[in-house]
C-alpha positions in Angstrom: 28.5 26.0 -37.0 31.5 25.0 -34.8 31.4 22.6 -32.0 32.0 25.1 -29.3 29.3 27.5 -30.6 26.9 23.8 -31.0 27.6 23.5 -27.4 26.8 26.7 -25.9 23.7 26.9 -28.4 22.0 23.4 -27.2 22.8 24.3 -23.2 21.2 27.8 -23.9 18.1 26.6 -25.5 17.8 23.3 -22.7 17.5 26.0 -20.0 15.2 28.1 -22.6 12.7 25.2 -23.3 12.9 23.4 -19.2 12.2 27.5 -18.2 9.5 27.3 -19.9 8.5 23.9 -19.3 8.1 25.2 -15.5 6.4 28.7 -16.1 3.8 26.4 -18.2 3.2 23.5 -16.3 4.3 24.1 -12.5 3.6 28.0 -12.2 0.4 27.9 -14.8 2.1 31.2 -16.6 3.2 30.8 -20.2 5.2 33.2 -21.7 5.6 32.6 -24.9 2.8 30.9 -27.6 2.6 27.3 -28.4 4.4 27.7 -32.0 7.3 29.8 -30.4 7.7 26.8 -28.2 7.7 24.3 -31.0 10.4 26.3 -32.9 12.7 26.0 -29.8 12.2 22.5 -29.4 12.5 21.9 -33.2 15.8 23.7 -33.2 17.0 21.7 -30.2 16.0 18.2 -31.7 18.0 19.7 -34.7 21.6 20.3 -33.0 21.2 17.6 -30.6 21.0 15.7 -34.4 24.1 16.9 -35.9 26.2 17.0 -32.8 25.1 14.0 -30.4 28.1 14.0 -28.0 26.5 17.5 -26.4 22.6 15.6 -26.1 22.6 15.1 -22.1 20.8 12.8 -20.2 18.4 15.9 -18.7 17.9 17.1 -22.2 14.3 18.6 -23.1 13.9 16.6 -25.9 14.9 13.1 -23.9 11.1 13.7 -22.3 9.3 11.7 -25.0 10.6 8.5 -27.4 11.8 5.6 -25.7 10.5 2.5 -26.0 11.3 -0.3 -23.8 11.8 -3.8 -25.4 10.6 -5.8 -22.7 8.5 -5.5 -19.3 9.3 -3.0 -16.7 12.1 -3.5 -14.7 11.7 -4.0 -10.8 13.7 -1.5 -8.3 14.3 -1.0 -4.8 13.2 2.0 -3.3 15.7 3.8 -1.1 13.1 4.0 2.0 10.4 2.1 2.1 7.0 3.6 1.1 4.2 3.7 3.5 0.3 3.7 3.0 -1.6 5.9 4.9 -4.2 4.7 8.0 -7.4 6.3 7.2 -10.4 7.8 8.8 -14.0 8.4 8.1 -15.4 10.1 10.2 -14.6 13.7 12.3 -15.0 11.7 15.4 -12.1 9.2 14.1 -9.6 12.0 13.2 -10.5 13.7 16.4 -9.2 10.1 17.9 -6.6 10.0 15.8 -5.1 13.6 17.4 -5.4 12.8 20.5 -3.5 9.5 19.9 -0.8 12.4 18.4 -1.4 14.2 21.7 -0.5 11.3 23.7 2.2 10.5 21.8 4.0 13.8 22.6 2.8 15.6 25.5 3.0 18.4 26.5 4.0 19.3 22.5 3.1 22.2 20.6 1.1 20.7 17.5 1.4 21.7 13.9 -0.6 20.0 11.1 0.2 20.1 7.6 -3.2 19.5 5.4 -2.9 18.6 1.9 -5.1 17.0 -0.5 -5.5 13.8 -1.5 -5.7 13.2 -5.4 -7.0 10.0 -6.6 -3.7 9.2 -8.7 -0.9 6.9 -8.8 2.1 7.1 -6.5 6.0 7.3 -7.5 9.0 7.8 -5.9 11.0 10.1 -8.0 15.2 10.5 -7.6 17.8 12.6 -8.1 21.4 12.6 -8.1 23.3 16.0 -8.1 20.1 17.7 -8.6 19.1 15.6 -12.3 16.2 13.2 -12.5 17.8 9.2 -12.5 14.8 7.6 -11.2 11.0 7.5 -11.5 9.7 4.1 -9.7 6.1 2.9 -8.8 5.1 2.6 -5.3 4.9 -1.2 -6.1 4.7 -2.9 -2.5 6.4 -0.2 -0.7 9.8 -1.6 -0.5 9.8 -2.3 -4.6 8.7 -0.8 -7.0 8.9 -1.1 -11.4 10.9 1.7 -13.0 9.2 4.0 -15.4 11.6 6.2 -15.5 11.1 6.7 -19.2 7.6 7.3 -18.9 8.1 10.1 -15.4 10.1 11.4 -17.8 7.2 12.6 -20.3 5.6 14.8 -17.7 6.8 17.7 -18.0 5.3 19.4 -14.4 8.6 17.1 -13.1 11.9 18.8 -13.8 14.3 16.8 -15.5 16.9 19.3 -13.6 16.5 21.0 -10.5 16.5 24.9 -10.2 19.0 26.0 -7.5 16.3 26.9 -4.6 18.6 30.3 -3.3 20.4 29.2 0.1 18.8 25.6 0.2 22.0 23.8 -1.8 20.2 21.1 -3.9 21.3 17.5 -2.1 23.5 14.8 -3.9 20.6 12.7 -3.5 16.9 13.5 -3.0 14.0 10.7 -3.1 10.8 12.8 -3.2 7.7 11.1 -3.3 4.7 11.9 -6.0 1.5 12.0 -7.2 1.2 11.2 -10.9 -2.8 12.4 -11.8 -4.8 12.8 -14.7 -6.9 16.0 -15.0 -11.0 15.5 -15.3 -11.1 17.4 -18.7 -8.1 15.2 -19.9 -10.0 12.3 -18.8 -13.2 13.0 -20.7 -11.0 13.8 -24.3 -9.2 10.9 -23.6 -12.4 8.4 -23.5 -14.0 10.1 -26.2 -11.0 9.4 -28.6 -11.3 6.1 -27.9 -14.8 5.6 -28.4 -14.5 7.2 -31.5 -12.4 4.2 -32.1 -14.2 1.8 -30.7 -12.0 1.4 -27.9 -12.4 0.1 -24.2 -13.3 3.1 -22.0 -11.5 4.0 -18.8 -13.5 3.6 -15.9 -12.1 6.8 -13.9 -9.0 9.3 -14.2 -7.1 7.3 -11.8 -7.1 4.3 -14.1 -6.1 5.6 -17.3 -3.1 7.4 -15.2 -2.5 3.6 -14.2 -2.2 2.2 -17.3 -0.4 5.0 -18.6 2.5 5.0 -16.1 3.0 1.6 -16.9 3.2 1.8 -20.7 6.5 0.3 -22.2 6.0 3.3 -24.9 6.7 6.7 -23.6 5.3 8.6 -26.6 1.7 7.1 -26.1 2.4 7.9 -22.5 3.0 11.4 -23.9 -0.5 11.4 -25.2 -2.3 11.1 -21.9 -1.1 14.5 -20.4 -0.4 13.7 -17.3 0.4 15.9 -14.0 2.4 15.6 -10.8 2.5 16.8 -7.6 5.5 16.2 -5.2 4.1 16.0 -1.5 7.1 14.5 0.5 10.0 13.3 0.5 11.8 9.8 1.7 15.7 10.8 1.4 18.2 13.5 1.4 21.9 12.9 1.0 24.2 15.8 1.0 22.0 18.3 1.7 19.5 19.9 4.3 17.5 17.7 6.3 14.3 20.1 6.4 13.0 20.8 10.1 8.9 20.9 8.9 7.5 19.2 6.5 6.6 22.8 5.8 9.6 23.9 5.0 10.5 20.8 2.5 7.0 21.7 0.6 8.2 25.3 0.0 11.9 24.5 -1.1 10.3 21.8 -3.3 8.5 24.9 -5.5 12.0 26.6 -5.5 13.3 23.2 -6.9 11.3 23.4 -9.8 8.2 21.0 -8.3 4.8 21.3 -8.8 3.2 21.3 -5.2 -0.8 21.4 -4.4 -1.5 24.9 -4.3 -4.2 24.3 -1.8 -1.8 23.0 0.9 -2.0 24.4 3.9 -0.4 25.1 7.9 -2.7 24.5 10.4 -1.6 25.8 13.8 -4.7 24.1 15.6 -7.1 20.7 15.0 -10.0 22.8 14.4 -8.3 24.8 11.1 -7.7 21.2 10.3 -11.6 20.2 10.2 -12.5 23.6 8.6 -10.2 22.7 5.6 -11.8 19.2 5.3 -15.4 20.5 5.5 -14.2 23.0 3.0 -13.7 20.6 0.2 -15.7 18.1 1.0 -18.1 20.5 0.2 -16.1 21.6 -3.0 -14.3 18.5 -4.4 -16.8 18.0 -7.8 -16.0 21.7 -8.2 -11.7 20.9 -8.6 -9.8 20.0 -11.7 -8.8 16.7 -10.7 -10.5 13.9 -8.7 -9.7 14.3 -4.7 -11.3 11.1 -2.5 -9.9 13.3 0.4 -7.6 15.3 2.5 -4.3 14.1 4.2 -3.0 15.3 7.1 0.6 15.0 8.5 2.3 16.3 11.7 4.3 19.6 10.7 7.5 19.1 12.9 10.1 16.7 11.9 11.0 15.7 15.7 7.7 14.7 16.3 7.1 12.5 13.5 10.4 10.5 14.2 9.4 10.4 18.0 5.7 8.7 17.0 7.7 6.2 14.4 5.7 4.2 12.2 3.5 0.7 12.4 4.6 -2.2 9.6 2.2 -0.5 7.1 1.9 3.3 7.9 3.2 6.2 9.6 1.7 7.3 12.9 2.1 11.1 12.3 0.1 11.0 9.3 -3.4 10.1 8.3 -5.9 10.6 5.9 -9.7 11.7 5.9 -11.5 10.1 3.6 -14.3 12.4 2.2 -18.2 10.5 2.3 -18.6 7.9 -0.2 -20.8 8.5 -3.0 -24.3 6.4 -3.9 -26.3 5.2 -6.5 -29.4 2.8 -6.6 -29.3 0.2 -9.0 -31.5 -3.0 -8.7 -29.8 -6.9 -7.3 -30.0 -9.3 -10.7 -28.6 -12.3 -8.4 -26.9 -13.0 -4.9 -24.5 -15.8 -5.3 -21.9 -17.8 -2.8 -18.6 -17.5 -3.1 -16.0 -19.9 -1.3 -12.7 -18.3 0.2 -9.5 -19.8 0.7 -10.3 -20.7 4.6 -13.8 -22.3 3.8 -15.7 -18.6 4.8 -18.8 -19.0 2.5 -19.6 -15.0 1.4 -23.0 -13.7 0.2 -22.4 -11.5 -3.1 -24.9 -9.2 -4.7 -24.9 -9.0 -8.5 -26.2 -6.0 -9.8 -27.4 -4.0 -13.1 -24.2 -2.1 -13.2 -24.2 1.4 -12.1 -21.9 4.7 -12.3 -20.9 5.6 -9.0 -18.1 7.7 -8.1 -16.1 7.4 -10.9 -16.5 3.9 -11.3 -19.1 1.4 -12.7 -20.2 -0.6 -9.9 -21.3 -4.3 -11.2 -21.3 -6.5 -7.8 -20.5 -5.8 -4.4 -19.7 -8.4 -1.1 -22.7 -8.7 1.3 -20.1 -9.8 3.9 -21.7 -12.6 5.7 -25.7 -14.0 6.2 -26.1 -11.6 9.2 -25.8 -8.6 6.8 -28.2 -10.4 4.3 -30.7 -10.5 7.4 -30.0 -7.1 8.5 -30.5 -5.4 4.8 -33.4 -7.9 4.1 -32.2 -7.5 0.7 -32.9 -10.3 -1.9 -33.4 -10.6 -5.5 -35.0 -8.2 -7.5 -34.5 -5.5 -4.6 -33.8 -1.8 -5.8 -30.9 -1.0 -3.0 -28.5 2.2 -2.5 -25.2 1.3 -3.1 -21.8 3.5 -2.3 -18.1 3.2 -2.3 -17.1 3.2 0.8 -13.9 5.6 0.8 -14.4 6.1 -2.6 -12.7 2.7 -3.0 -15.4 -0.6 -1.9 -18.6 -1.2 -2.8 -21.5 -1.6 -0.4 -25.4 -2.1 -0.4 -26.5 0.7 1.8 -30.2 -0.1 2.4 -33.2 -1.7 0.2 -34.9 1.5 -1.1 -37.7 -0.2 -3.0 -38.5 -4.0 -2.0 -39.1 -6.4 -5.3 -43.1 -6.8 -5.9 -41.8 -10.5 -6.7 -42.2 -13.7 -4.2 -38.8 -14.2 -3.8 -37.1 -15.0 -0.5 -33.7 -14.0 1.6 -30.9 -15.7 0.5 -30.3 -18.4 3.1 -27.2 -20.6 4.6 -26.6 -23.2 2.1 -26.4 -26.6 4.2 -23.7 -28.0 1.6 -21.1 -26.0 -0.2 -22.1 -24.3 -3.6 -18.4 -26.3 -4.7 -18.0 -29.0 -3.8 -21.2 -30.5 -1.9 -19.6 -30.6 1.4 -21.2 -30.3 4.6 -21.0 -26.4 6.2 -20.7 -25.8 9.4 -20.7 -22.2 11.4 -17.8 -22.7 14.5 -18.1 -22.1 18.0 -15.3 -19.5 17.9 -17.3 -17.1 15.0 -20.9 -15.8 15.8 -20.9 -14.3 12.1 -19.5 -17.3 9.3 -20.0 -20.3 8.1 -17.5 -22.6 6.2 -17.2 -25.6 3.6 -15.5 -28.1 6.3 -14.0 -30.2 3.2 -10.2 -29.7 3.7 -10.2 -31.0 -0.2 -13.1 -28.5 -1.5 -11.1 -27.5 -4.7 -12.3 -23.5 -4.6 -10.6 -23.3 -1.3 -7.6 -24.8 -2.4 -7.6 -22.5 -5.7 -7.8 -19.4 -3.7 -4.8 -20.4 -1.1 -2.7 -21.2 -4.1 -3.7 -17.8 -5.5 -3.4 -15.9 -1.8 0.3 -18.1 -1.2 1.6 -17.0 -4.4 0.5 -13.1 -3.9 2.7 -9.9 -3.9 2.6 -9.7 0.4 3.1 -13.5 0.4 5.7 -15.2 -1.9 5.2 -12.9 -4.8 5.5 -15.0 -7.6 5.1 -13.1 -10.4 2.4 -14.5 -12.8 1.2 -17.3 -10.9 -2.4 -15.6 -11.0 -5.4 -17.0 -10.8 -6.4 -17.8 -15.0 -3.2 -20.0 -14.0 -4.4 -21.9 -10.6 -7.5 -22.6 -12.8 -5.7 -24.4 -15.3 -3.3 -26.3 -13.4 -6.2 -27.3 -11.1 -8.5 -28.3 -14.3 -5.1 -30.4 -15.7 -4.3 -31.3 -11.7 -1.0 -30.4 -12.0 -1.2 -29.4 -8.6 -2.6 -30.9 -5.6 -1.5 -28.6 -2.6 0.8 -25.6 -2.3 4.0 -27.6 -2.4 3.3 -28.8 -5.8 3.9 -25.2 -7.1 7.8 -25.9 -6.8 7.5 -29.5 -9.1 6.0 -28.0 -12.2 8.0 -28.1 -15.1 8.7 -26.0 -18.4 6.8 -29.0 -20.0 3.4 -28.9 -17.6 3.0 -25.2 -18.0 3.7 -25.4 -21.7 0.1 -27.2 -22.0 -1.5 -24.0 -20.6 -3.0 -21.1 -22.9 -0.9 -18.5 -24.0 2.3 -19.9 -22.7 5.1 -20.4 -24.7 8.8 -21.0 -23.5 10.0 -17.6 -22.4 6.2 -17.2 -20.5 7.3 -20.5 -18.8 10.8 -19.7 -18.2 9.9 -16.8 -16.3 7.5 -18.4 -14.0 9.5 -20.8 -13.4 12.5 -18.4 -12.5 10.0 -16.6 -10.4 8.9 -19.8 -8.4 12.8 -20.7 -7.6 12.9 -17.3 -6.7 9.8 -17.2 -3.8 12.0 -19.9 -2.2 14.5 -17.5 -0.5 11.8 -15.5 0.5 11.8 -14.9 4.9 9.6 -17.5 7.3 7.2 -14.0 7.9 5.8 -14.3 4.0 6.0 -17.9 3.8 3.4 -18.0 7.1 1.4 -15.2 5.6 1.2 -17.3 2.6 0.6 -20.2 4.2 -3.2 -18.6 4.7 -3.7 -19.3 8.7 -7.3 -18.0 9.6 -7.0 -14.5 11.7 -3.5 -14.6 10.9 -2.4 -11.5 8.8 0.5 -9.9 7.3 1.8 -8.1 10.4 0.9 -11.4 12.9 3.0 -13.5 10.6 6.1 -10.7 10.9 5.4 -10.8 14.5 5.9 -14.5 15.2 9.0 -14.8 12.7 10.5 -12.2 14.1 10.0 -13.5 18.0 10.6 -17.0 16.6 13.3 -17.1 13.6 12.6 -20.2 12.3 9.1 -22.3 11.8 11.0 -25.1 13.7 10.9 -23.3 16.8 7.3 -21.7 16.0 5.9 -25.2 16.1 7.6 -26.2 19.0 6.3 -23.4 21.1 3.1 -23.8 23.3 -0.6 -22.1 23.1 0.1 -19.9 26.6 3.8 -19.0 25.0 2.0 -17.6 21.8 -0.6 -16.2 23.3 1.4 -13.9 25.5 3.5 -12.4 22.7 2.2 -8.5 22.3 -0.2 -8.6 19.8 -1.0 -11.7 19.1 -3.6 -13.0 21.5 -5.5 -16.0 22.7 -8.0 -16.4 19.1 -4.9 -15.8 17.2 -2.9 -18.4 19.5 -5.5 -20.9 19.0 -5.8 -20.3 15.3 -1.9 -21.2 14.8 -2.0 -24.5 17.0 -4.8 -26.2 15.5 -3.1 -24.8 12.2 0.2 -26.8 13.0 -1.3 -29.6 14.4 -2.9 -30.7 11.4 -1.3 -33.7 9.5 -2.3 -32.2 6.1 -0.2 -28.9 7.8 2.7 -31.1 8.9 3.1 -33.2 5.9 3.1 -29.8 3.5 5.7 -28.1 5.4 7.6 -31.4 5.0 7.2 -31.1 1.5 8.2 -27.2 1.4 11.0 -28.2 3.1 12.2 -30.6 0.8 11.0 -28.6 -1.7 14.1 -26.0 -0.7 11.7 -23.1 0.4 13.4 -20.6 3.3 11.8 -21.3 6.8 13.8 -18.8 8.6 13.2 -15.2 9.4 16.7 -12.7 9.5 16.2 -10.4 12.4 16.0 -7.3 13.1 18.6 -5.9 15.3 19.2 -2.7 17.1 22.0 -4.6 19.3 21.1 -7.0 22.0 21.4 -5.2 24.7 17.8 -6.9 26.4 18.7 -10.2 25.0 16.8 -12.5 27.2 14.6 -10.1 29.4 10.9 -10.1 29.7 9.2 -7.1 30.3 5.6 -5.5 31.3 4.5 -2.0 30.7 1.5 -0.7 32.8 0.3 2.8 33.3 1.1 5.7 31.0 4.0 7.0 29.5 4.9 10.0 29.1 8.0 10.3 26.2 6.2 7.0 23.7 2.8 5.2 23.1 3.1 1.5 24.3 3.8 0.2 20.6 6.9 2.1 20.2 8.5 0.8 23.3 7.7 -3.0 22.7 8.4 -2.7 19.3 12.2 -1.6 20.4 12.4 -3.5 23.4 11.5 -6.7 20.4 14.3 -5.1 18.2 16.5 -4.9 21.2 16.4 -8.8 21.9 14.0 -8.0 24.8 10.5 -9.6 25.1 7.5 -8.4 26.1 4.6 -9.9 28.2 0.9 -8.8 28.7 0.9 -10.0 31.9 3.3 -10.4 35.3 4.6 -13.6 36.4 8.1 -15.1 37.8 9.4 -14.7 34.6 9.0 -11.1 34.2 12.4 -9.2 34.5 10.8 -5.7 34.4 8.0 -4.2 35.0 7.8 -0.3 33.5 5.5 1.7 35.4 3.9 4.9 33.8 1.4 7.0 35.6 -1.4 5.4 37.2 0.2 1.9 37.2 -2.9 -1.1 37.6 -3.0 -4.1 39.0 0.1 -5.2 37.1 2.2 -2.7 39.4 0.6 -4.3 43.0 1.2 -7.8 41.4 5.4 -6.9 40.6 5.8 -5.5 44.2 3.9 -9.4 45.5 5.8 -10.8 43.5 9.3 -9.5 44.1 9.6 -8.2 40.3 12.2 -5.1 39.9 10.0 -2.4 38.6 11.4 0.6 36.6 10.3 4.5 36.2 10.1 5.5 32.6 13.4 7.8 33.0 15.4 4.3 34.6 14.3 2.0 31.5 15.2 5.1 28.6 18.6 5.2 30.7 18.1 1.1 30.0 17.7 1.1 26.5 20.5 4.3 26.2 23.6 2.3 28.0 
């Protein structure tokens, strides 16, 4: 056969074997039998062998084979992937709409409702309508590029079909659910018991593992499934008006959608689909922990904006958790990384929801009172959203003399003396600032993905350098040497190496991780972005006052207090001397929308009618602007809404300028 005739022979039979790729997998509507298949693919695989300058990249027969020849490599997602807020309750999504409701009044409401399959998420992209990217969700900003594997599932195109008038964009980043059907699940465990293999707890698991795989063709062998639900770019092409609209060009692409989405023109059609298949989710062919459900129009969702972790115009309702009884073998006491002394039931393990459930957190002695649970106990456990375990109640009380589990008067650790602060009704805490299971789970908690991410500094490490006291405080981490980690098991030079690299690495990461890391009780992720972002440097953090701190939105007087007696510490003071010297960033870049409010403080009372109160501070912040919870002589502004409070009778006694909503947009505009 000639080249030209080669050429037109492996285009026709791509388009053949991806045609039917999509009738099979996507539209559930073979047309031809397994072995005709097989022959096209065979004959494929066959040209593609004797003339390999016409195999492209898209090509049916690139979907399984490649094997990677070292760990997965770590991408940046083109816009940043958000989690989803969730409820549990009808009375919490009915909070949740009228939160949308406030946030746009006056606004006709559309609600998109979708399922919510208990996979794995992935961001999938394409460039000129072919498949160049398939990246985990990671921590939302990176992800690990499995490409090679995304490219085994053959429900994703490797090419997208021309969708009639909707031009396929240069570049579209749609965002996935990679799954693993129940009846797959079940052949998939019983093969490996047959081989006296680990089983997988639940479907979502094995799809896990699977994704992850440096071996595409045993990723092959786990049959997995995709549906695309949204999408996070489009370049070159139609920005979609309704999220609507983008799910039914999607199926025109060539993606595999849920079938059961729906349009909701009202919140009661939105209920009725939850009840639906709350009542119905054992009877689907993949596991579903719940529905989500987004706001239709794509005005409205940019007008609500999204918080640090999730978007405002979506949600998701969680379906009821699922119980078991089992009976309590042993509650012991852990210590956490701030000294909190936690209650945790060990139980006979039990099947629940998918999972095997082997121990769960009693939360605090309170709880232990409340339950009256104690050793022996039979107790109903569930997973609360399908994800965290939880003792329910004590359903059948042990016939044995054994008593409550009660507040240890010296920590299970180290022997120190506990003591329950004035500032928390509900724990208790090992006092001993050198109690070495606090310090092993700050090192853990400073080194984690949301703090300085070093990548295999987990805790099987801590242990050891603890044991071989390698490391004293968090500082130390950035002294170790090749040599020191070289005495640890299963490290060799390249193992070292790379932690290493990784711990030179954490040192340029911004002042809002580093204070994250840095473990401050009631201090969380989004605090710590907070005071970087109002501070820019640690320097000027611990040179600011209780009252200053405390009147920063969101932040508070226990949250204040927390981050002064924090910084006033000489254990505090002399480890950020040593981080310092250590070469760790203590800076925060900032995030600017120009600087048009630099320097003015402003007050919001009453309510507004165009954005919720968190949208306007937030930009006000981003602006250069600050904003106060309270009226003084250092307010610049205060923005009245409707039915202004006290704040508004204090700004006119005061002499403070005070601006209508419409005067403070035209503010923001100029």
């Amino acid at each position: 056969m000639d080249k030209f005739k080669a050429k037109q022979l492996i285009a026709k039979l791509s388009r053949q074997i991806e045609e039917h790729n999509h009738r099979y997998y996507v539209l559930s509507q073979p047309t031809i039998a397994d072995k005709e298949y097989d022959d096209l693919l065979r004959q494929l695989l066959d040209l593609e062998g004797q003339f390999p300058e016409f195999k492209e990249p898209d090509s049916p027969s690139q979907r399984v084979g490649t094997k990677l020849a070292a760990e997965l490599p770590v991408v940046r997602h083109r816009a940043k992937m958000y989690s989803l807020d969730n409820t549990y309750s009808f009375e919490e999504l009915g909070e949740w709409h009228q939160r949308v409701g406030k946030g746009l009044p006056g606004a006709k409401l559309e609600y998109v409702v979708e399922l919510k399959i208990d996979g794995v998420s992935a961001a999938l992209t394409y460039e000129k309508g072919v498949l160049v990217m398939g990246a985990t969700r990671g921590d939302g900003v990176t992800g690990e590029d499995v490409t090679h594997n995304i490219r085994t599932i053959r429900s994703i195109p490797l090419r997208l079909k021309s969708a009639g008038q909707t031009a396929i964009p240069g570049i579209l980043d749609v965002r996935a659910e990679i799954y693993m059907e129940r009846g797959e699940f079940d052949r998939l465990n019983a093969q490996r018991k047959a081989k006296g293999e680990v089983l997988f707890a639940n479907p979502r698991n094995a799809t896990s593992g699977a994704i992850k795989l440096l071996d595409s063709r045993l990723t092959a062998e786990r049959n997995l499934k995709c549906f695309v639900h949204s999408f996070g770019t489009i370049e070159g092409g139609k920005d979609f008006g309704t999220h609507w609209e983008f799910l039914q060009a999607a199926r025109k692409f060539g993606f595999c959608t849920n079938p059961d989405s729906r349009l909701c023109s009202t919140f009661e059609e939105v209920v009725a689909f939850c009840r639906r298949f709350q009542d119905k989710r054992n009877e689907l062919p993949f596991e579903a922990d719940g529905v989500v459900i987004k706001v239709n129009a794509r005005d409205q969702q940019k007008r609500l904006g999204e918080t640090l972790k999730s978007p405002r115009w979506a949600v998701a309702y969680k379906f009821p958790a699922q119980q078991a009884t089992t009976k309590v073998k042993r509650i012991t006491i852990q210590v956490g990384r701030t000294g909190v002394l936690t209650p945790v039931a060990e139980l006979d393990p039990v099947p629940c929801a998918g999972v095997t459930i082997s121990r769960c957190t009693l939360h605090n002695f309170d709880e232990v009172k409340r339950l009256k649970v104690k050793v022996g106990d039979r107790v109903l456990v569930e997973r609360a959203g399908d994800v965290i375990p939880k003792i329910v109640k004590v359903v059948e009380t042990s016939r044995s003399k054994g008593t409550q589990v009660r507040v240890p008067r010296k920590c299970p650790v180290c022997r120190g003396p506990v003591a329950k602060e004035k500032t928390d009704q509900v724990a208790y805490r090992c006092i001993n600032p050198s109690c070495p299971k606090q310090l092993e789970r700050r090192l853990v908690h400073f080194a984690s993905r949301l703090a300085m991410d070093i990548e295999g500094f987990g805790e099987a490490v801590v242990v050891q350098l603890l044991q071989k006291k390698y490391i004293h405080d968090l500082a130390d981490i950035y002294h170790l040497t090749q040599k020191q980690l070289l005495t640890l098991e299963l490290f060799k030079e390249k193992k070292a190496d790379k932690l290493l690299a990784a711990i030179a690495q954490s040192r340029t990461q911004p002042l809002s991780r580093l204070l994250f890391g840095l473990g401050i009780v009631n201090i969380g992720e989004k605090a710590a972005h907070t005071l970087a972002q109002k501070y820019g440097s640690l320097d000027a953090l611990l040179k600011a006052g209780r009252d200053e701190i405390e009147s920063i939105h969101e932040i508070g007087a226990v949250m204040a207090d927390s981050i002064v007696s924090f910084f006033k510490q000489a254990t505090t003071r002399k480890l950020v001397s040593r981080l310092k010297k250590a070469g760790v960033n203590m800076t925060e870049p900032r995030e600017k929308v120009g600087q048009v409010l630099a320097g003015k403080r402003f007050v919001f009372t009453g309510e507004l009618a165009y954005s919720s109160r968190d949208q306007v501070s937030s930009l006000v912040r981003k602006m250069g602007g600050e904003v106060s919870s309270s009226v003084s002589k250092k307010t610049d502004f205060v923005v009245a809404g409707e039915n202004p409070g006290s704040k508004y009778d204090k700004a006119v006694d005061l002499g403070v300028k005070i601006l209508d909503e419409q005067a403070f947009r035209e503010m923001i505009n100029g």
